[in-house]
Structure formats: C-alpha cells, structure tokens
C-alpha positions in Angstrom: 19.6 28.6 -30.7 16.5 28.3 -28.4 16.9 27.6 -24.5 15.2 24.5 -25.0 12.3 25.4 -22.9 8.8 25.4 -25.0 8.3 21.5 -24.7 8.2 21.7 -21.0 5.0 24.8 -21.3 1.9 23.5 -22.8 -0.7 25.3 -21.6 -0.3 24.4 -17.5 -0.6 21.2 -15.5 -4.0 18.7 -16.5 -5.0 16.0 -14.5 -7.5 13.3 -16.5 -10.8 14.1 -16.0 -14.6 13.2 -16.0 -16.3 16.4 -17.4 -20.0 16.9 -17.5 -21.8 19.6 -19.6 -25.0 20.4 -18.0 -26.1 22.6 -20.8 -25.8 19.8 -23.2 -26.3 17.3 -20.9 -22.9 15.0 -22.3 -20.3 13.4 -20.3 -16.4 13.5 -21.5 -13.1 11.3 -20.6 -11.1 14.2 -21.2 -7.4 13.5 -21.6 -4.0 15.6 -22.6 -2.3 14.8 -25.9 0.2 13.0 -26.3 2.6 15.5 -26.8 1.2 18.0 -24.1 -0.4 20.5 -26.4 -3.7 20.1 -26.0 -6.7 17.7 -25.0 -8.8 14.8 -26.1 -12.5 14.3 -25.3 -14.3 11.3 -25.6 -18.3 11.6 -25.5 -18.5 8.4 -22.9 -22.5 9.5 -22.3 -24.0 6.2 -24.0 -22.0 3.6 -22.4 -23.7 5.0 -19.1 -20.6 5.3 -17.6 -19.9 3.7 -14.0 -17.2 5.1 -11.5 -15.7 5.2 -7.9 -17.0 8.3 -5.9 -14.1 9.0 -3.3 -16.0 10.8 -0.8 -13.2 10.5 1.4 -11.4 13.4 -1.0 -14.2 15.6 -1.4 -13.2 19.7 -1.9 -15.4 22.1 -1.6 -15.0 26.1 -2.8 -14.9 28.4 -6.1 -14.2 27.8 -9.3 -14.0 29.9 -12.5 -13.8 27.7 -15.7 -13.1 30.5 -18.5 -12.9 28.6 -22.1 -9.2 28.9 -23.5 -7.4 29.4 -20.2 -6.7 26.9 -17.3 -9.6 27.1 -14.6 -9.1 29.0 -11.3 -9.7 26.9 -8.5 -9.7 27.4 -4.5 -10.9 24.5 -2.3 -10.5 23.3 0.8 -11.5 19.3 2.5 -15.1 19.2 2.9 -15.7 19.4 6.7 -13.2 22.9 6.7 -14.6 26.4 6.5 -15.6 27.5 3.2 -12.4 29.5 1.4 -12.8 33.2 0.4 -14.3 33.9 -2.7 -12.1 35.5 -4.9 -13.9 37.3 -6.9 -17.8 37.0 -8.6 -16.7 35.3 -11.5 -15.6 32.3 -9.2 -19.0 30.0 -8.4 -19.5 27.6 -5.5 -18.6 23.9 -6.6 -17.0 20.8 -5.9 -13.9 18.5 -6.8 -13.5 15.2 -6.1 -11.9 12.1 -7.5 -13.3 9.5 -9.4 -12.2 6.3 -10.7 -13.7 5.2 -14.1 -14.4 1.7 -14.8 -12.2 0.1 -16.7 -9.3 2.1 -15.9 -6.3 2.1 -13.4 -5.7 5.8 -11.9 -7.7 8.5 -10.4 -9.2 11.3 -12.6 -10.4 14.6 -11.3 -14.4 15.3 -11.5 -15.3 19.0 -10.4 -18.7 21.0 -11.2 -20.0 24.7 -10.3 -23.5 24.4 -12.6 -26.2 24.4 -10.5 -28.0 21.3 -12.1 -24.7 19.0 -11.6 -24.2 20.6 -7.9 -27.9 19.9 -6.7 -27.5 16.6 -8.2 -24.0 16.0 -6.2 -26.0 17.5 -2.8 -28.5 14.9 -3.3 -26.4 11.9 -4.1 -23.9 13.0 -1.3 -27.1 13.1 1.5 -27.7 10.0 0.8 -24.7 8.3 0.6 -22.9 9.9 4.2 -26.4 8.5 5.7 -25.2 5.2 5.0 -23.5 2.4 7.4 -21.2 1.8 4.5 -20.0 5.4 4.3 -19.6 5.5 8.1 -17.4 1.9 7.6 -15.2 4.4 5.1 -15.8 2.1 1.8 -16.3 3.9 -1.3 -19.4 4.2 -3.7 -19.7 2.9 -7.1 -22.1 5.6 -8.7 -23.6 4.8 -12.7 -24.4 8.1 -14.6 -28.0 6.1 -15.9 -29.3 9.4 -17.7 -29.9 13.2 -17.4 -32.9 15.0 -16.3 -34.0 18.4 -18.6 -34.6 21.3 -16.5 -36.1 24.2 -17.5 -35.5 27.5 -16.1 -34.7 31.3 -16.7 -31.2 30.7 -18.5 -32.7 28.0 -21.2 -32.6 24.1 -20.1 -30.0 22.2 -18.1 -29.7 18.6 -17.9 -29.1 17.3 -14.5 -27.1 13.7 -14.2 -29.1 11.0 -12.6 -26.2 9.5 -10.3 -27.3 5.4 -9.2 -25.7 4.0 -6.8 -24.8 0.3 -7.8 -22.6 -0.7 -4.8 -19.8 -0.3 -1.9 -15.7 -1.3 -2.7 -13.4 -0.7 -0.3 -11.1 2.6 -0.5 -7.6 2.1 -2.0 -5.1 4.6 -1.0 -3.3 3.9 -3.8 -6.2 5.0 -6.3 -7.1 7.9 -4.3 -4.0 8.8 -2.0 -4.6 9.6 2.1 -8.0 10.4 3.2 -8.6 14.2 3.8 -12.6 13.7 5.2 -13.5 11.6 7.6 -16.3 9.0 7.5 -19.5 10.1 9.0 -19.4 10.1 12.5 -15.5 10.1 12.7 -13.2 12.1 13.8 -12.5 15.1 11.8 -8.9 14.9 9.9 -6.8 17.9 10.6 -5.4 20.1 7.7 -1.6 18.4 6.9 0.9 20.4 9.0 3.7 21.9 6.4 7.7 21.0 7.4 10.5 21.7 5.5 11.6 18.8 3.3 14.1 16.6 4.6 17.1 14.9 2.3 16.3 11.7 0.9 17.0 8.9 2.9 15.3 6.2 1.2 15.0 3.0 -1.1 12.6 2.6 -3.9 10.2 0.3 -3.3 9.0 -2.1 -6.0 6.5 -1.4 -8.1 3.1 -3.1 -8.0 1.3 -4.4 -10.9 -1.6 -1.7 -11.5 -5.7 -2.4 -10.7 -7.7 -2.0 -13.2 -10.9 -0.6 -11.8 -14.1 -3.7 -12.4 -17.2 -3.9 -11.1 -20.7 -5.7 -11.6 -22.7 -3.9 -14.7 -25.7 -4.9 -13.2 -27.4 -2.7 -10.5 
C-alpha cells in the first residue's frame, strides 16, 4: 500500500497563463489538466486576443524557461533594485498579470525574448506617460498582430500591443497593488510577521466578473 501521495505532485505549482512564442510568433491560453498532470494550450492568435494589463503588478528580473522542467524565476516589484542574477542561463524579463477577455481570474503573462521585451518597453513608455496611468486605472491592451524581425539568430516576431482603452483596477482580479502609479508614492516591500491564529468569519462569496470590454478600438 502506497502513502497516498503521487496525486498531490504533478510536476509543481501552474498558474493559467498567456504565453507568447516570439519565434513563431503564436499566442497560447495555456491551462493545467484537469487532473494536474500536465497542460493545455489553446492557439488564441486569430481571435486577436484583448486583455487587462495590470501595470500596478509589474515584476521585473531573470528567468530561465528550460522545456520539460518548471521555469526558474527571481523578480522583484518594478520600481525595486534589480535582483541578482543567478546564473547566465537566467535572461532579463518581465511578469505581470493579465486578465483575458472573456474570463473571470487573473492569469500570469511573463517574457525574456528580446522581441516580446522591446515590445513590453515600448508599450509600458507609453502607457506610465499617461493621466490615466497616473489616476491608477488599468489598460486594456489588443494583441492586433506581430511584426517579423530579422536578425543574427533567424526571425522573431514581435507583438503589436494596441491600446483600446482605461477600466478601473479591481483588487479582486489582480490582488494589492505592489507599483505605484506614476508620480506616486513608491509602495514599500510587504513587511513579514509571524502568522497569527485565526480569528475570523468567512465572508460571503461574491458572484464572479467576467472580464468585457468594447471590441472596437
């Protein structure tokens, strides 16, 4: 008899992603299985996919994405000092959250090619230059197409990131804000304490949002 244990390891922790592959230029809803062995991926490049850019959750840092084995990351808030690098297999990138149309959670979008980076630089520029950004509402950013570049290493295909509109930030979506809106006060890093016992009632649970927005630019 078996201690029971196998169903509770399947391959590490996954949180439901947006995935783009520069080298092919594709973008992928990429989910776990149902039974928590492995992943779906849904080629969502044709539907010119919109989404929620939390910019107030944006990590910057090094990440090494090796295929068959879960990716290591390091990151800190953007607006804190860039972490060590731990080694040259790790590239500079980004995480942030995202929140697809159509859906009602958060899914994790993070990068370290240099066409999808340069593209997120760009797109990020212009966005924290913004009264909007400064107000702390969030962007609604469509992938409308991808760019070939040609270079050294073969061709890359950067996104082209339009921005359609502003929606307000939902906590809820996204959780607490860990970078300030432009010309804010910085937010200091969370300060650890030992957890306290429960003393507490559950609240009732809200009905979920299901992320909408206009199609039209």
């Amino acid at each position: 008899m078996t201690l029971g244990l196998k169903q509770y390891h399947t391959g590490g922790e996954m949180q439901p992603r947006l995935e783009y592959n520069a080298k092919a230029g594709r973008a992928h809803r990429v989910d776990r299985t149902a039974d928590g062995t492995g992943t779906i991926k849904v080629d969502i490049t044709a539907s010119l996919p919109m989404f929620a850019f939390d910019i107030g959750s944006v990590e910057i840092g090094w990440a090494n994405f090796q295929a068959g084995t879960a990716p290591s990351v390091v990151v800190v808030p953007f607006g804190q000092p860039m972490p060590a690098r731990p080694d040259r297999n790790h590239k500079a990138g980004f995480r942030s959250k995202i929140w697809l149309a159509g859906e009602v959670a958060a899914r994790e979008f993070q990068a370290t090619a240099g066409a999808t980076v340069n593209a997120i630089e760009e797109l990020w520029d212009m966005l924290v230059a913004t009264p909007e950004a400064a107000a702390g509402k969030v962007p609604v950013i469509q992938l409308a197409g991808v760019v070939p570049i040609t270079g050294r290493n073969g061709t890359n295909y950067a996104p082209q990131l339009k921005l359609l509109q502003w929606i307000e930030r939902d906590a809820t979506i996204f959780g607490p804000r860990t970078v300030a809106a432009p010309g804010a006060v910085p937010i200091a890093p969370p300060v650890l304490v030992a957890p306290q016992p429960a003393q507490w009632q559950a609240a009732p649970v809200a009905a979920p949002v299901v992320a909408t927005w206009p199609v039209a630019a």
